[in-house]
PyMOL Python script that loads the backbone (N, CA, C, O; Angstrom):
from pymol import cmd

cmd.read_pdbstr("""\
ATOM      1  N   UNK A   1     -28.874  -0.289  -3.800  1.00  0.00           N
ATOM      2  CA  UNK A   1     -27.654  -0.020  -3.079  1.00  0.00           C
ATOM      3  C   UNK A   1     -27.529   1.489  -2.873  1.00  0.00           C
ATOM      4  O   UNK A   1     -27.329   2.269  -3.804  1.00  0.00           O
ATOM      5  N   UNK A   2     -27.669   1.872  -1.513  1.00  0.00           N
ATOM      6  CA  UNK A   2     -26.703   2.914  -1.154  1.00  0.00           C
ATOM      7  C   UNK A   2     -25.639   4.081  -2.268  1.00  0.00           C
ATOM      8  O   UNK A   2     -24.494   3.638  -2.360  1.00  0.00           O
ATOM      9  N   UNK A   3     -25.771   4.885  -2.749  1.00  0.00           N
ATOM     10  CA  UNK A   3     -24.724   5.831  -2.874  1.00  0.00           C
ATOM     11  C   UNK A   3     -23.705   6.543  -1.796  1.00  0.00           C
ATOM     12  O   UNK A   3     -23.944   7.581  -1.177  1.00  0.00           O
ATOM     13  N   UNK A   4     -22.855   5.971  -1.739  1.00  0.00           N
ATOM     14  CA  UNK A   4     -21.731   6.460  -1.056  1.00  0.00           C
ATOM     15  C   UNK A   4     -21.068   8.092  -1.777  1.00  0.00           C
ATOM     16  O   UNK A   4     -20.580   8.299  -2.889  1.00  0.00           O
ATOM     17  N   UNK A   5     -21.268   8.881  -0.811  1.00  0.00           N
ATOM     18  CA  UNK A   5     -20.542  10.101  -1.589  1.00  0.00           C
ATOM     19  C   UNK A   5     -19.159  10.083  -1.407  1.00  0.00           C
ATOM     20  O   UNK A   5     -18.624   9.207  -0.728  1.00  0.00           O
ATOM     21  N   UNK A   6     -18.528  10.986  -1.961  1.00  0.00           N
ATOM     22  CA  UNK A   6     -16.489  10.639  -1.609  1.00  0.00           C
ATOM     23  C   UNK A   6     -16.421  11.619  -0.758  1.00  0.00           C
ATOM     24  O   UNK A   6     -17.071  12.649  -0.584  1.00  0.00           O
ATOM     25  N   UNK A   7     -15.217  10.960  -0.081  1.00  0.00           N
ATOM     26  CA  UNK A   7     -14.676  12.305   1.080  1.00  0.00           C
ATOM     27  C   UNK A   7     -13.146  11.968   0.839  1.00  0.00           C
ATOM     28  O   UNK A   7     -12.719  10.825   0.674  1.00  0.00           O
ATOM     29  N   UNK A   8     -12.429  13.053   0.843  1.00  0.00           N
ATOM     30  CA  UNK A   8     -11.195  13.296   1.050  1.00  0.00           C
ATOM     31  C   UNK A   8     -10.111  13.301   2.046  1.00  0.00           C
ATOM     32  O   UNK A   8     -10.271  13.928   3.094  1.00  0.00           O
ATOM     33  N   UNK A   9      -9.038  12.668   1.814  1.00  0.00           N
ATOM     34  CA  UNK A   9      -8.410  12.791   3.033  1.00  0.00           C
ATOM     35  C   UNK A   9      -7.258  12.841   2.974  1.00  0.00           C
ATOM     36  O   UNK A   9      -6.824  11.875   2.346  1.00  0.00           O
ATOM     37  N   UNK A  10      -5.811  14.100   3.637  1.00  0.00           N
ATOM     38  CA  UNK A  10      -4.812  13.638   2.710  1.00  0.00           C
ATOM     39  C   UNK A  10      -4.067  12.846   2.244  1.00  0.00           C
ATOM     40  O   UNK A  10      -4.098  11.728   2.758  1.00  0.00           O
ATOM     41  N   UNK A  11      -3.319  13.028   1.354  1.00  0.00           N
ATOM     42  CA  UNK A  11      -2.816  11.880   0.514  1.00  0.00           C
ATOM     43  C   UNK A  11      -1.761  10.798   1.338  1.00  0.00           C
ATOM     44  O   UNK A  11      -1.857   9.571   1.356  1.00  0.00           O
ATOM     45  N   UNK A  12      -0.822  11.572   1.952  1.00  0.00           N
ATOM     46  CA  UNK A  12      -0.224  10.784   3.014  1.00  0.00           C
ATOM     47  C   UNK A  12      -0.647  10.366   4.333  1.00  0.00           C
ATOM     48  O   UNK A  12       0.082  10.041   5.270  1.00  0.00           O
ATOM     49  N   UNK A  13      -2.056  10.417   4.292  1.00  0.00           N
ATOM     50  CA  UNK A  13      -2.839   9.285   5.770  1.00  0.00           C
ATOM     51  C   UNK A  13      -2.904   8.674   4.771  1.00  0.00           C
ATOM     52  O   UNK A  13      -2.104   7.753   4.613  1.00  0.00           O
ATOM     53  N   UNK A  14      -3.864   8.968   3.763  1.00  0.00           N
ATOM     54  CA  UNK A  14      -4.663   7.811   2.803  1.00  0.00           C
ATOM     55  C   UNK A  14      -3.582   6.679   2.176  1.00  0.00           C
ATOM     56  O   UNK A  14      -3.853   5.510   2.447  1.00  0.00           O
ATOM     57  N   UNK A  15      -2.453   6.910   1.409  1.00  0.00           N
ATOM     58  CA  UNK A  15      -1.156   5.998   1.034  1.00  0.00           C
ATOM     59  C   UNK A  15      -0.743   5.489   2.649  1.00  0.00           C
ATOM     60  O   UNK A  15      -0.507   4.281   2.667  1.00  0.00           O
ATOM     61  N   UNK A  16      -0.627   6.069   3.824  1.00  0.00           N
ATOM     62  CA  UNK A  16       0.037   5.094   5.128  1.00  0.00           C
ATOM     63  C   UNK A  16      -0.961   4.043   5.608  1.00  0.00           C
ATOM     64  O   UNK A  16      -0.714   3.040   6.279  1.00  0.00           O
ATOM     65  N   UNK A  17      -2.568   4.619   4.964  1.00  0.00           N
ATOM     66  CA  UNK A  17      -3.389   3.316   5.641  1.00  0.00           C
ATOM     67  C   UNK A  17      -3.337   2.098   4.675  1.00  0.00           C
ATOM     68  O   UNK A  17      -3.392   0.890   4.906  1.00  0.00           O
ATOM     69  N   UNK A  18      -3.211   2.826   3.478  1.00  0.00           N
ATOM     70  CA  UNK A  18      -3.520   1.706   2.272  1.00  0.00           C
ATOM     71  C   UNK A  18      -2.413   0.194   2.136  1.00  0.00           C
ATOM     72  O   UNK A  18      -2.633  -0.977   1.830  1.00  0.00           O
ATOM     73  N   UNK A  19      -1.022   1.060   2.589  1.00  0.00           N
ATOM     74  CA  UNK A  19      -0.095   0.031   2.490  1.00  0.00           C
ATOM     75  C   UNK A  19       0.460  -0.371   3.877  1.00  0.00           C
ATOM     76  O   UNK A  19       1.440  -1.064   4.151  1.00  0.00           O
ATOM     77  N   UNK A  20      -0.222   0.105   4.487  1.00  0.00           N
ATOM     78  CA  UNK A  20       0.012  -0.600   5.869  1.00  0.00           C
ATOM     79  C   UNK A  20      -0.792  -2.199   5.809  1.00  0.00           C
ATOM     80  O   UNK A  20      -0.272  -3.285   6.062  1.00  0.00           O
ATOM     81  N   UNK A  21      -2.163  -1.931   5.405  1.00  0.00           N
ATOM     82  CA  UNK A  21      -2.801  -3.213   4.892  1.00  0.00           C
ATOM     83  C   UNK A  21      -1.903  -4.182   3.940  1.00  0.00           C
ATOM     84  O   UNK A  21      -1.497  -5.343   3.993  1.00  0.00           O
ATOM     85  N   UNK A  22      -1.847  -3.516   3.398  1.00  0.00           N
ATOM     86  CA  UNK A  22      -1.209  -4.107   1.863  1.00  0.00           C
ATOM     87  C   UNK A  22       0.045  -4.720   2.574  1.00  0.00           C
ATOM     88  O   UNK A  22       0.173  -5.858   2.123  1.00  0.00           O
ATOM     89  N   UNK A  23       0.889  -4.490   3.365  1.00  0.00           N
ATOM     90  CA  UNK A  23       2.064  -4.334   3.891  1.00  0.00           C
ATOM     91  C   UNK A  23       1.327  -5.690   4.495  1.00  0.00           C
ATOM     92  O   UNK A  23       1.504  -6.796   3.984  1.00  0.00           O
ATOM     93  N   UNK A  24       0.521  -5.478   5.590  1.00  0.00           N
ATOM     94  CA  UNK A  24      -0.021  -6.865   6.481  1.00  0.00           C
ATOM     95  C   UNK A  24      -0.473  -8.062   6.284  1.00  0.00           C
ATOM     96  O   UNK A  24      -0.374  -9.020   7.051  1.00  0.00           O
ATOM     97  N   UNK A  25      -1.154  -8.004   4.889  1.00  0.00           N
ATOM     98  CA  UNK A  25      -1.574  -8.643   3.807  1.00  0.00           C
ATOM     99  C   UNK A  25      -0.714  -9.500   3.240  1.00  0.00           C
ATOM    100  O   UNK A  25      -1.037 -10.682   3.353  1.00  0.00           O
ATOM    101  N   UNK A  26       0.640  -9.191   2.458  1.00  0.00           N
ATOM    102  CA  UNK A  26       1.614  -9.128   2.309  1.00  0.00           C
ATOM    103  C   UNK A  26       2.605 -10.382   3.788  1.00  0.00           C
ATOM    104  O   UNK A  26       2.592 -11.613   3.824  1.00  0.00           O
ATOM    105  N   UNK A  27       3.064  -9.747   4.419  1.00  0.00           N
ATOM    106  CA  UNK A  27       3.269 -10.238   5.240  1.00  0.00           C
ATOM    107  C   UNK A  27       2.981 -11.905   5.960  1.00  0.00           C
ATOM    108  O   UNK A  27       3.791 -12.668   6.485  1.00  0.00           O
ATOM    109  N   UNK A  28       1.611 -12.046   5.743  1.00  0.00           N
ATOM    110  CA  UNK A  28       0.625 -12.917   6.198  1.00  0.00           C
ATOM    111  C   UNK A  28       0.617 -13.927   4.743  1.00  0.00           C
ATOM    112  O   UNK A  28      -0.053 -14.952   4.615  1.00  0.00           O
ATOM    113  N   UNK A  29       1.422 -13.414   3.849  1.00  0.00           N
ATOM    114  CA  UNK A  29       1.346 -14.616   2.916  1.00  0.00           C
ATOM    115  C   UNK A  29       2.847 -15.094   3.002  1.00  0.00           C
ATOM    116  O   UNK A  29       3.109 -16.286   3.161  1.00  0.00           O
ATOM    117  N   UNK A  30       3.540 -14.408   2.924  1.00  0.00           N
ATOM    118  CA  UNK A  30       4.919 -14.714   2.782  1.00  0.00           C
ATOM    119  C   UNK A  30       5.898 -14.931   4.137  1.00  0.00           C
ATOM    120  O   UNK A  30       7.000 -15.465   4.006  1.00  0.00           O
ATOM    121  N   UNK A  31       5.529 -14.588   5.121  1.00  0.00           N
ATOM    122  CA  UNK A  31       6.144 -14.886   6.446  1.00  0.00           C
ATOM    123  C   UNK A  31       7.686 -14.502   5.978  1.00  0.00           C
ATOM    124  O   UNK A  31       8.050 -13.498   5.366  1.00  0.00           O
ATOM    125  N   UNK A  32       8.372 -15.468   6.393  1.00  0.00           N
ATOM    126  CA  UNK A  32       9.684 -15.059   6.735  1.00  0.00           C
ATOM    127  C   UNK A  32      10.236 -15.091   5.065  1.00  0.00           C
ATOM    128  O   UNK A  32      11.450 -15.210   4.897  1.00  0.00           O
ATOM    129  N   UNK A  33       9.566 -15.013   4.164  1.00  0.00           N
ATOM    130  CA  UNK A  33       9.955 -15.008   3.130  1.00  0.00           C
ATOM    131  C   UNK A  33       9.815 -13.719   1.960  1.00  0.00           C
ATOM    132  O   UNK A  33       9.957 -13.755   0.738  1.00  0.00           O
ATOM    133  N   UNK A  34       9.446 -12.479   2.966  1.00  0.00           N
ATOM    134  CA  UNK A  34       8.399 -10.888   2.589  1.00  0.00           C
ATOM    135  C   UNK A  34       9.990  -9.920   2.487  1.00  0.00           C
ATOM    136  O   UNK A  34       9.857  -8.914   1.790  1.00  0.00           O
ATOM    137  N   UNK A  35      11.110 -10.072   2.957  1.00  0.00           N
ATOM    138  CA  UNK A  35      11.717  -8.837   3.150  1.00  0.00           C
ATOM    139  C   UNK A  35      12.854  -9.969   2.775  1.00  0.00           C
ATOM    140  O   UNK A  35      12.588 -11.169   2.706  1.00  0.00           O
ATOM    141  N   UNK A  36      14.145  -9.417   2.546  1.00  0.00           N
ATOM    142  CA  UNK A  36      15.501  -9.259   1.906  1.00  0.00           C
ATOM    143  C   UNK A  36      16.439  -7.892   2.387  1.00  0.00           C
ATOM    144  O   UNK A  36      15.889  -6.813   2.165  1.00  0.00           O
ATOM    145  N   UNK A  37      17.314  -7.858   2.796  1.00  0.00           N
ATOM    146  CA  UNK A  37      18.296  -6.920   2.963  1.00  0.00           C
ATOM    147  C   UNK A  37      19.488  -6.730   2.091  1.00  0.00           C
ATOM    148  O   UNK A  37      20.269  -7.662   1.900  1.00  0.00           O
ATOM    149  N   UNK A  38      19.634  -5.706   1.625  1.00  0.00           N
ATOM    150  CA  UNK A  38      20.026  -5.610   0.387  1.00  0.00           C
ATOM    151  C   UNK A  38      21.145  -4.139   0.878  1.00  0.00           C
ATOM    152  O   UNK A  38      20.862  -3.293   1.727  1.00  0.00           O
ATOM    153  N   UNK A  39      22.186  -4.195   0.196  1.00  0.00           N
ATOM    154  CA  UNK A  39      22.676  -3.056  -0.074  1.00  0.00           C
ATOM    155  C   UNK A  39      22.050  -1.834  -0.180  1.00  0.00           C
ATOM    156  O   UNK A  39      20.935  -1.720  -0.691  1.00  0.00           O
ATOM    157  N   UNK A  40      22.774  -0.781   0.328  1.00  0.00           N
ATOM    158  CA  UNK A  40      22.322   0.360  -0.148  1.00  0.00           C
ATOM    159  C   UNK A  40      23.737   1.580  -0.438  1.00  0.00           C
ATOM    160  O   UNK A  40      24.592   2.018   0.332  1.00  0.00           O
ATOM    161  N   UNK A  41      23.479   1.812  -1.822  1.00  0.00           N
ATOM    162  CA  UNK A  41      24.697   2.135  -2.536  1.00  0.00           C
ATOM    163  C   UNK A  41      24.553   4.115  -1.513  1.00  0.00           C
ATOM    164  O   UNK A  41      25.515   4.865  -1.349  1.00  0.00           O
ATOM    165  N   UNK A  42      23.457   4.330  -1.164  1.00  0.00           N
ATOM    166  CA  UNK A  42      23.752   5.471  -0.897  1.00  0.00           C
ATOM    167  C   UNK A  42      24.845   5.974   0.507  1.00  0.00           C
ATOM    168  O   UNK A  42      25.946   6.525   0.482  1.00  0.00           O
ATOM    169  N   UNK A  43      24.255   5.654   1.306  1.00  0.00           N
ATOM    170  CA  UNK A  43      24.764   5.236   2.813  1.00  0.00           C
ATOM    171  C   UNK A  43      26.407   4.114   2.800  1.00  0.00           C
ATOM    172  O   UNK A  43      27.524   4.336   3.268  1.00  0.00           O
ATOM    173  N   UNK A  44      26.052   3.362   2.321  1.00  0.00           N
ATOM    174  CA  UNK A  44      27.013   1.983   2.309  1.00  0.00           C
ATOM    175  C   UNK A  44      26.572   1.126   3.318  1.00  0.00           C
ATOM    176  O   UNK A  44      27.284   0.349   3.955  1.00  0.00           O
ATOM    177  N   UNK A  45      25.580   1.267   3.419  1.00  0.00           N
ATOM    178  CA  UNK A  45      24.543   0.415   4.591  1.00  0.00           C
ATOM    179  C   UNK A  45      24.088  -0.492   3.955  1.00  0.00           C
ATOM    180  O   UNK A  45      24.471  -0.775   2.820  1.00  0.00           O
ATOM    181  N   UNK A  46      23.186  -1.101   4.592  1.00  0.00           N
ATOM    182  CA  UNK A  46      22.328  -2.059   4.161  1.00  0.00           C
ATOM    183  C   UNK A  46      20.598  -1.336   4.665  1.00  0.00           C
ATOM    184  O   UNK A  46      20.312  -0.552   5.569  1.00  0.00           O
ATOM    185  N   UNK A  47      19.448  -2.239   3.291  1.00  0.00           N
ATOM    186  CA  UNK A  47      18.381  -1.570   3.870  1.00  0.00           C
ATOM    187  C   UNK A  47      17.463  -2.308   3.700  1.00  0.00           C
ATOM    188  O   UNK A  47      17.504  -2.597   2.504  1.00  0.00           O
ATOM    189  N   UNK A  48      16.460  -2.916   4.262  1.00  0.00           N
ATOM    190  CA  UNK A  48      15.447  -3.897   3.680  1.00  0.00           C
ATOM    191  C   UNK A  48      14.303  -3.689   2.941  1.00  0.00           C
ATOM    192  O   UNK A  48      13.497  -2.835   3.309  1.00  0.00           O
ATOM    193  N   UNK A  49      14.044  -4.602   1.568  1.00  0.00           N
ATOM    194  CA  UNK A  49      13.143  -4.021   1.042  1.00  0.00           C
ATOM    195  C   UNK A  49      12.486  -5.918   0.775  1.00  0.00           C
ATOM    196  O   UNK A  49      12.958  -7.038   0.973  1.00  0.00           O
ATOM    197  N   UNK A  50      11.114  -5.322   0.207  1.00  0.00           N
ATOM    198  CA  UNK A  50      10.224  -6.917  -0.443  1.00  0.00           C
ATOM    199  C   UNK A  50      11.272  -7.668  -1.185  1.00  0.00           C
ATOM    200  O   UNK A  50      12.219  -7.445  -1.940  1.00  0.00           O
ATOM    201  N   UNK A  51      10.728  -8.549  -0.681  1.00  0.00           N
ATOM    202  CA  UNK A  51      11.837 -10.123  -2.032  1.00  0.00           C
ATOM    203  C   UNK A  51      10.848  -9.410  -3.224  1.00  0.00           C
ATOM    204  O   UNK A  51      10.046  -8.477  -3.165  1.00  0.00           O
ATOM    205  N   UNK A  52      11.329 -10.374  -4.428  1.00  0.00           N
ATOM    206  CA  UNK A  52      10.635  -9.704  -5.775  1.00  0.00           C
ATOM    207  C   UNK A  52       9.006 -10.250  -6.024  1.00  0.00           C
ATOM    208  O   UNK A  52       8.182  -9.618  -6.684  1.00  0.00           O
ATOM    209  N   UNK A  53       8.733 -11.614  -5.316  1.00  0.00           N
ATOM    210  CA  UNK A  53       7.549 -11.914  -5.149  1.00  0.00           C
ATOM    211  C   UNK A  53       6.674 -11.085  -4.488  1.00  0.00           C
ATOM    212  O   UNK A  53       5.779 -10.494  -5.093  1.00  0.00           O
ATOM    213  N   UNK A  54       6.878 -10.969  -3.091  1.00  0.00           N
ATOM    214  CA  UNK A  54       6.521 -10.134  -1.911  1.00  0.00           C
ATOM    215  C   UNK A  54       6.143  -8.807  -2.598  1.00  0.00           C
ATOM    216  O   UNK A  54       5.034  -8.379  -2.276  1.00  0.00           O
ATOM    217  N   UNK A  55       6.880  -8.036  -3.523  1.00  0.00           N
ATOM    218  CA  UNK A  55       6.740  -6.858  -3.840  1.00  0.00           C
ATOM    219  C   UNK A  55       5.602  -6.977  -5.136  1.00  0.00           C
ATOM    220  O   UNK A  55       4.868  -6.059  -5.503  1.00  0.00           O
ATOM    221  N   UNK A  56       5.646  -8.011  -5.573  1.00  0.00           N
ATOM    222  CA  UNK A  56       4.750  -8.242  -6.933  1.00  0.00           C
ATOM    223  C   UNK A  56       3.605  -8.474  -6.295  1.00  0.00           C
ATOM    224  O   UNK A  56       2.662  -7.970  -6.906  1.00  0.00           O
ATOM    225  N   UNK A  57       3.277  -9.060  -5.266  1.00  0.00           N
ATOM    226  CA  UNK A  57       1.927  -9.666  -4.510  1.00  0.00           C
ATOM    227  C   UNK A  57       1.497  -8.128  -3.690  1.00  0.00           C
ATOM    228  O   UNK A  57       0.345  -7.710  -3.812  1.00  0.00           O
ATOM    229  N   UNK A  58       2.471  -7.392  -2.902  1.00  0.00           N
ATOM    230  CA  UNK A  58       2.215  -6.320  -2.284  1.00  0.00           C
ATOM    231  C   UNK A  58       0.952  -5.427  -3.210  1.00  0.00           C
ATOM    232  O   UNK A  58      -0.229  -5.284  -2.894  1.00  0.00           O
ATOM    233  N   UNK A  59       1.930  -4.720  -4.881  1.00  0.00           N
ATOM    234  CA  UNK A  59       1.508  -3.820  -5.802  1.00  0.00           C
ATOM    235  C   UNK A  59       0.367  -4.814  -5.941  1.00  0.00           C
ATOM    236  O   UNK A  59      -0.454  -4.040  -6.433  1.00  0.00           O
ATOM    237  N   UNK A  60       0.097  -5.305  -5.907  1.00  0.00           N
ATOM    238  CA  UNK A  60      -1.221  -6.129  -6.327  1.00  0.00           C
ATOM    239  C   UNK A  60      -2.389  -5.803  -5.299  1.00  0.00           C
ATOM    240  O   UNK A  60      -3.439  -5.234  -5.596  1.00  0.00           O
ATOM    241  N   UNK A  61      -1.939  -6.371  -3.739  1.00  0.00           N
ATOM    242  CA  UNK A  61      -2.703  -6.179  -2.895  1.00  0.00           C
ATOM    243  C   UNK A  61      -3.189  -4.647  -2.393  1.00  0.00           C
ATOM    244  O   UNK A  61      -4.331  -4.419  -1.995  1.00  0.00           O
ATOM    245  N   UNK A  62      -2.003  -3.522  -2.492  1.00  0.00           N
ATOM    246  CA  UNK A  62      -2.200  -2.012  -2.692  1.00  0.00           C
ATOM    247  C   UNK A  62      -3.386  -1.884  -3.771  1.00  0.00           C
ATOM    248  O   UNK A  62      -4.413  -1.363  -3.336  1.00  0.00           O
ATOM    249  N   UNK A  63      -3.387  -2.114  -4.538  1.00  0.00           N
ATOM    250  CA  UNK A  63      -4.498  -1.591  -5.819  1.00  0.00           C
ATOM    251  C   UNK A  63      -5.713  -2.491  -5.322  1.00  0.00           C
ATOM    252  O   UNK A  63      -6.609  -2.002  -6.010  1.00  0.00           O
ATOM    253  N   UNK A  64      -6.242  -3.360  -4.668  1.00  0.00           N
ATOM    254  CA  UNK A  64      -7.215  -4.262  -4.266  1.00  0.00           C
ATOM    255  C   UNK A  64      -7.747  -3.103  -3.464  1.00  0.00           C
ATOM    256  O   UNK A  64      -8.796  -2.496  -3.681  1.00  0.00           O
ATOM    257  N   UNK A  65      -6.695  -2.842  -2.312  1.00  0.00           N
ATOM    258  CA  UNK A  65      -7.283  -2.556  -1.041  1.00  0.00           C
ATOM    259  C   UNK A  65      -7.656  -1.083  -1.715  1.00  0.00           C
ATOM    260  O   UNK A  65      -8.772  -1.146  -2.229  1.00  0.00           O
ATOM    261  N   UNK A  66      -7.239  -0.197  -1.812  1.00  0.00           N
ATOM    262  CA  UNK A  66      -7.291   1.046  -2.728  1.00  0.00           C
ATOM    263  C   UNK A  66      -8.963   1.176  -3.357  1.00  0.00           C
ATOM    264  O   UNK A  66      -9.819   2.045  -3.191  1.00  0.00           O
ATOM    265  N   UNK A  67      -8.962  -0.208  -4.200  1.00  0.00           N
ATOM    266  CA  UNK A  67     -10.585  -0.081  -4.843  1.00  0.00           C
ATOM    267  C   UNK A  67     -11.223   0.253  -3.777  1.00  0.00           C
ATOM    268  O   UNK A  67     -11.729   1.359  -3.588  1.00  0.00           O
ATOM    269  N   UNK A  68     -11.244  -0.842  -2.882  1.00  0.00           N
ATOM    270  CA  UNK A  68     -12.525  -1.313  -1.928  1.00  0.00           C
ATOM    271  C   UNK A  68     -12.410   0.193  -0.724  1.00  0.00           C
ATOM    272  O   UNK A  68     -13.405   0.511  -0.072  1.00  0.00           O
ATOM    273  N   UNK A  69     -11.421   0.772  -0.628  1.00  0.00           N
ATOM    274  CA  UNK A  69     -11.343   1.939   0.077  1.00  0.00           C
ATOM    275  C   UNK A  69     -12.434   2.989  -0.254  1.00  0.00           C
ATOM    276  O   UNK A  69     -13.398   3.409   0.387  1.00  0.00           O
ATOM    277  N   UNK A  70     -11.805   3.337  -1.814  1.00  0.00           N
ATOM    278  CA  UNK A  70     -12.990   4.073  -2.613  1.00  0.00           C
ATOM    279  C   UNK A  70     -13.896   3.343  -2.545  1.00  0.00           C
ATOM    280  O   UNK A  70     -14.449   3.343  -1.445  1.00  0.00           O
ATOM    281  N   UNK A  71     -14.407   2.520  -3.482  1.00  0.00           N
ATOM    282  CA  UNK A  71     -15.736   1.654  -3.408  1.00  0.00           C
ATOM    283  C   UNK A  71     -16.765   2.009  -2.375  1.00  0.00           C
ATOM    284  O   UNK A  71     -17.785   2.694  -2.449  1.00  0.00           O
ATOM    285  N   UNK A  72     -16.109   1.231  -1.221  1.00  0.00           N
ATOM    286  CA  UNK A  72     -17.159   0.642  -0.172  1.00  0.00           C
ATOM    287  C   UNK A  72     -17.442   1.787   0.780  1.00  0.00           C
ATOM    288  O   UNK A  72     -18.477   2.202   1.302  1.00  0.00           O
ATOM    289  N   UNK A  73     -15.593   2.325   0.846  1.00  0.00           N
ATOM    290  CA  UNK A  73     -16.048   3.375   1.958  1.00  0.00           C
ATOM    291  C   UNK A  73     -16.301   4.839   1.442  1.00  0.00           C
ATOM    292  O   UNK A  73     -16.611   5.866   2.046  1.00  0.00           O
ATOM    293  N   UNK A  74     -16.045   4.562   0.028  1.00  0.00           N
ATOM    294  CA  UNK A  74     -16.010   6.469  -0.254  1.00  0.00           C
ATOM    295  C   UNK A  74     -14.716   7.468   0.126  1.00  0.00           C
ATOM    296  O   UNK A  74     -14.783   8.697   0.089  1.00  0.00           O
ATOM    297  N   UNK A  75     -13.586   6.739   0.479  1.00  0.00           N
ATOM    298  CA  UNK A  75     -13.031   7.614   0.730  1.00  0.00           C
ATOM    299  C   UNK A  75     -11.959   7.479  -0.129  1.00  0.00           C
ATOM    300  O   UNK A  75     -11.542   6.347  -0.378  1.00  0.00           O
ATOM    301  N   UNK A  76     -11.261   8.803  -0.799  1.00  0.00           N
ATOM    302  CA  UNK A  76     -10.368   8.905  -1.246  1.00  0.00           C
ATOM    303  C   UNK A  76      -9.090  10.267  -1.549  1.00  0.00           C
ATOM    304  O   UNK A  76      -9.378  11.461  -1.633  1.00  0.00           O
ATOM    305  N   UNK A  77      -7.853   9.753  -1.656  1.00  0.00           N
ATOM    306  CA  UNK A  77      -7.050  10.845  -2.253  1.00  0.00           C
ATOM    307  C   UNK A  77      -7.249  12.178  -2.045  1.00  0.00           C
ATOM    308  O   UNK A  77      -8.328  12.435  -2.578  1.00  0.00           O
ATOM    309  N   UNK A  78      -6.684  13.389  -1.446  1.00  0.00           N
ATOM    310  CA  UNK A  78      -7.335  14.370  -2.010  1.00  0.00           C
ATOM    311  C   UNK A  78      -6.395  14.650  -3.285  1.00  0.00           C
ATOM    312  O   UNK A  78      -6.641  15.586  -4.045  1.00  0.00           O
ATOM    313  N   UNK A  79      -5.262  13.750  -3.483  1.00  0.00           N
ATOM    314  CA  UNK A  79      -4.978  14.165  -4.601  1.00  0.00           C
ATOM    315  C   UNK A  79      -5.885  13.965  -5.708  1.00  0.00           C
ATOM    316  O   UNK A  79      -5.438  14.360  -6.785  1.00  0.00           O
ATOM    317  N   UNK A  80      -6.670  13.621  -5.723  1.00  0.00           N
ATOM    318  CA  UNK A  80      -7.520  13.337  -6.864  1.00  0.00           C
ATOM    319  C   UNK A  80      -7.983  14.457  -7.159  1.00  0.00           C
ATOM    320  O   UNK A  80      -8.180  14.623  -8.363  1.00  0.00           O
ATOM    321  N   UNK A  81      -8.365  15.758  -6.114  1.00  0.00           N
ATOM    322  CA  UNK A  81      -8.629  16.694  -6.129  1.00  0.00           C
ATOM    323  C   UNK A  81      -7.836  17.426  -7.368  1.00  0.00           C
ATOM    324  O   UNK A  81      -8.486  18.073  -8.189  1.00  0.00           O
ATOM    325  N   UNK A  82      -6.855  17.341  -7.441  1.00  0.00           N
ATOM    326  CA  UNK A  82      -5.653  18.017  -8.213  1.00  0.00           C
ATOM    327  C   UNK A  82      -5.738  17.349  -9.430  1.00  0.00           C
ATOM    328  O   UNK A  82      -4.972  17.813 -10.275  1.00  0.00           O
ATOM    329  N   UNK A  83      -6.493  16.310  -9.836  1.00  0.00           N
ATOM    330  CA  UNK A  83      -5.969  15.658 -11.330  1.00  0.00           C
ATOM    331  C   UNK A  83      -7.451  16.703 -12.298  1.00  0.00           C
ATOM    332  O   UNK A  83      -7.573  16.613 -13.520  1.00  0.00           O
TER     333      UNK A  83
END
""", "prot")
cmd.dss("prot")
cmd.show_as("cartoon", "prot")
cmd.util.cbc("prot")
cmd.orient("prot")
């Protein structure tokens, strides 16, 4: 197998692609059953966030897609740079 070297990219493309998947992923399991509108004590609005499943399956599917990002494609974080 191939060695993939890492490349960097910043942190906020790399987190908007990751959970955009994760987000679609997500989505595609739960249909009309992924989002809840809920209060929001700041505003006095309302704001939508994951039902508690949706959000448990999401953090799940984020850390999947995340591996195989690094993994397969080599690419990651430049925060990693910083740890």
């Amino acid at each position: 197998m191939k060695v993939v070297s890492k490349r960097y990219i910043e942190n906020h493309k790399f987190m908007e692609f990751v959970s955009e998947i994760a987000t679609q992923l997500t989505e595609l399991n739960f249909h009309d059953e992924t989002f809840v509108e809920v209060q929001d004590g700041l505003s006095d609005g309302t704001c939508i966030v994951f039902t508690e499943d949706a959000q448990e399956f999401y953090n799940e599917r984020y850390d999947e897609v995340e591996t195989m990002v690094n993994k397969i494609m080599g690419v990651y974080s430049d925060n990693e740079l910083n740890e």
